[in-house]
N, C-alpha and C positions, 0 to 999 in steps of 0.2 A: 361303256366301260371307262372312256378317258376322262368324261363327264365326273364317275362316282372317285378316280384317281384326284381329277382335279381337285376336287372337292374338301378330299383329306390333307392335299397339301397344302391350300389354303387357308384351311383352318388354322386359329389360332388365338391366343387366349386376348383378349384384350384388354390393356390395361389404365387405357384413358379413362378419365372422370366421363359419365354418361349425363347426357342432357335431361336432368329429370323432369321436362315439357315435356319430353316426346315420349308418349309414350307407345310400345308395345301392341300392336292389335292385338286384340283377343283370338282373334283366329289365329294367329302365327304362335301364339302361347301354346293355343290346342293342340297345333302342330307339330311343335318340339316336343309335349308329353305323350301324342300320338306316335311319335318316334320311340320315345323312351319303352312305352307300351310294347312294341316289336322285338325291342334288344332282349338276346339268349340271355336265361337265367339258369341256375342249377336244379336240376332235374321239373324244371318250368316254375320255378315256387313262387318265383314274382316276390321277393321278398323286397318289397320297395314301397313306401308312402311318399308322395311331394304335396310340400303346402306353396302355394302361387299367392306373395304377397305385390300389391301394387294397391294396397287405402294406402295414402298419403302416412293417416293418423299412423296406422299401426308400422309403414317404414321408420316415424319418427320414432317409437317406440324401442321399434329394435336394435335401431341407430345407438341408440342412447346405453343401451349395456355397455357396461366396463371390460374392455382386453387387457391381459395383461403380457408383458413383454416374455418371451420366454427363449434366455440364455443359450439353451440347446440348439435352436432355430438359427441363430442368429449365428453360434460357431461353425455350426452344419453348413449353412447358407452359405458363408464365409469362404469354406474348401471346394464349391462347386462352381463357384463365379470366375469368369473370364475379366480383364479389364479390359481387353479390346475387343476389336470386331476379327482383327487379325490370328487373333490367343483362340478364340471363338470358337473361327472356321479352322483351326488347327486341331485342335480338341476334338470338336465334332461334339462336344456332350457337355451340357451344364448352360450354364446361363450368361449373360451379358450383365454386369454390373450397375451397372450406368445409372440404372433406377432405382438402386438401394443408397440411402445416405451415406457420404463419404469416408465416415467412421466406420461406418460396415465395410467396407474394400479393402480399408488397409489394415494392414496384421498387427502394426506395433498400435493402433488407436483401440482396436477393438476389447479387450476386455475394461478399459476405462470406458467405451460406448454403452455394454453392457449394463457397467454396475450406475450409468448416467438415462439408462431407458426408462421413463415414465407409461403409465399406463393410460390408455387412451379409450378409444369406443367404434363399438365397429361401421358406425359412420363413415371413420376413416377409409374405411375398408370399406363399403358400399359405393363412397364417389359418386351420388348424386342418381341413383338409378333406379329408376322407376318400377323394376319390377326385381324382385327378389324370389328365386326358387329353393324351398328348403328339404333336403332330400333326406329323409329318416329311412333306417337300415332295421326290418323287424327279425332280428336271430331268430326269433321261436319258425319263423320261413326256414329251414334249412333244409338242403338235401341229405336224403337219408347216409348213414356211419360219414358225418362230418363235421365233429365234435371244434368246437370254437368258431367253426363257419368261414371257415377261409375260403369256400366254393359259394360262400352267400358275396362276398367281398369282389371276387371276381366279376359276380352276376352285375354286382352297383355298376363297375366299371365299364362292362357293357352297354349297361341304361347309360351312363353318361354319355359315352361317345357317340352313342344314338343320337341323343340329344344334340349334342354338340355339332354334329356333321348338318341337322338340320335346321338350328340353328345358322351357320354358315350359309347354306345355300341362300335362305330367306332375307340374307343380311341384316340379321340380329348380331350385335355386338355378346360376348357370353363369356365370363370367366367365373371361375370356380374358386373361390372364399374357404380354404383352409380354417381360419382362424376360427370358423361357428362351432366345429367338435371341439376346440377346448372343454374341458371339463368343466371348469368357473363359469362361461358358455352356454355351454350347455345347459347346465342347470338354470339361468335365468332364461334362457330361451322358453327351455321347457313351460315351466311358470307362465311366460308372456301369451305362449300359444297355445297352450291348452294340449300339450303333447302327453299323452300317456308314457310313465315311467318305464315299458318296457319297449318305446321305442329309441333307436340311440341318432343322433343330430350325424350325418357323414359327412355331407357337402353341402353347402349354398352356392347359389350360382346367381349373381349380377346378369341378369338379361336389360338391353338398352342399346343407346347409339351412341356412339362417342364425340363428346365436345368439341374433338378436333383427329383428324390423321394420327393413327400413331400406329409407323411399321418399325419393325426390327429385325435384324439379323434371325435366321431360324436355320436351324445348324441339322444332320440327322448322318449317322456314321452310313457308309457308304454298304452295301447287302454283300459286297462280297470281304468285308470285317465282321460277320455276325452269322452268315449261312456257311455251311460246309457238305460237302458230296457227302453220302454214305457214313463217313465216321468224321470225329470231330478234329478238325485240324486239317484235315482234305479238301482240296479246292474243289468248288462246286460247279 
């Protein structure tokens, strides 16, 4: 039991650039989607396809679509971020700065940052990793009277953290790539891999080893700020 605690608290996204020499056993891959396979879905529906890219050719490929900056992100991002390690552990919630450009941090630079962001490729965002997981969300899977599927959304989140946890133990490096559901995205992903139109792009996840160490601060509000006895507001 201390083992599957440890596990979860160690877990963690990683954000270093991945050595894309090393690659990946194929076994440890099987593993991770052997995990994903296990995680609770809504009323079992398994509503989940992954594509495991690691041809070179076709990372180059997908490297190569265009992202485009998106202002919401970036004011969003903006109100969540700590500048310290101190502000941080204060908080208990939100993120450490430090890794976003300096014009993102500060308040009076940011909307000249904004209307100064050029559009890039998700290259950027891949960082050199050998293997790429592309995780498509099929709606027409839904559990039954749950119209928009917010019990299918649930389900995703499950399979990741499957994933993620066993990822971890294997020491697989693992972070999860927001930026592939873009709409703009999405649509040339689709095109590239041969995705059927009724499936929707949720998550990518950079599986790899990292180029060099990289730890951070990891912050989590303390259980007796979020549990309560009985009713809400009562110490537990």
């Amino acid at each position: 039991m201390e083992d599957l605690l440890g596990t979860m608290q160690e877990r963690h996204s990683t954000r270093a650039p991945f050595d894309p020499r090393k690659q990946v056993p194929k076994e440890d891959v099987r593993r991770i989607l052997e995990a994903g396979r296990w995680a609770p879905t809504p009323h079992n529906m398994q509503n989940f396809e992954i594509i495991v890219i690691d041809d070179k050719k076709v990372l180059r490929q997908v490297g190569s679509i265009t992202t485009y900056p998106s202002p919401d992100f970036i004011r969003e991002n903006f109100a969540q971020l700590s500048a310290s390690e101190e502000e941080l552990s204060r908080k208990k919630v939100g993120i450490l700065g430090m890794g976003f450009p300096p014009a993102w941090r500060e308040k009076a630079k940011l909307e000249t940052a904004i209307k100064e962001e050029t559009n890039g490729t998700l290259d950027e965002t891949i960082k050199g990793s050998p293997a790429v997981l592309i995780v498509l969300h099929d709606a027409r899977r839904r559990a039954p009277a749950s119209e928009g599927d917010e019990l299918g959304t649930l389900g995703l989140g499950c399979m990741m953290e499957n994933m993620w946890l066993m990822a971890e133990r294997l020491g697989v490096g693992f972070q999860i790539m927001s930026v592939f559901s873009d709409d703009s995205v999405q649509k040339d992903l689709k095109k590239l891999l041969n995705i059927p139109d009724h499936m929707a792009v949720s998550f990518a996840v950079r599986l790899g080893y990292p180029t060099r160490q990289y730890r951070y601060l990891r912050v989590r509000r303390d259980v007796a700020s979020f549990a309560y006895g009985n009713r809400y507001g009562e110490e537990l």
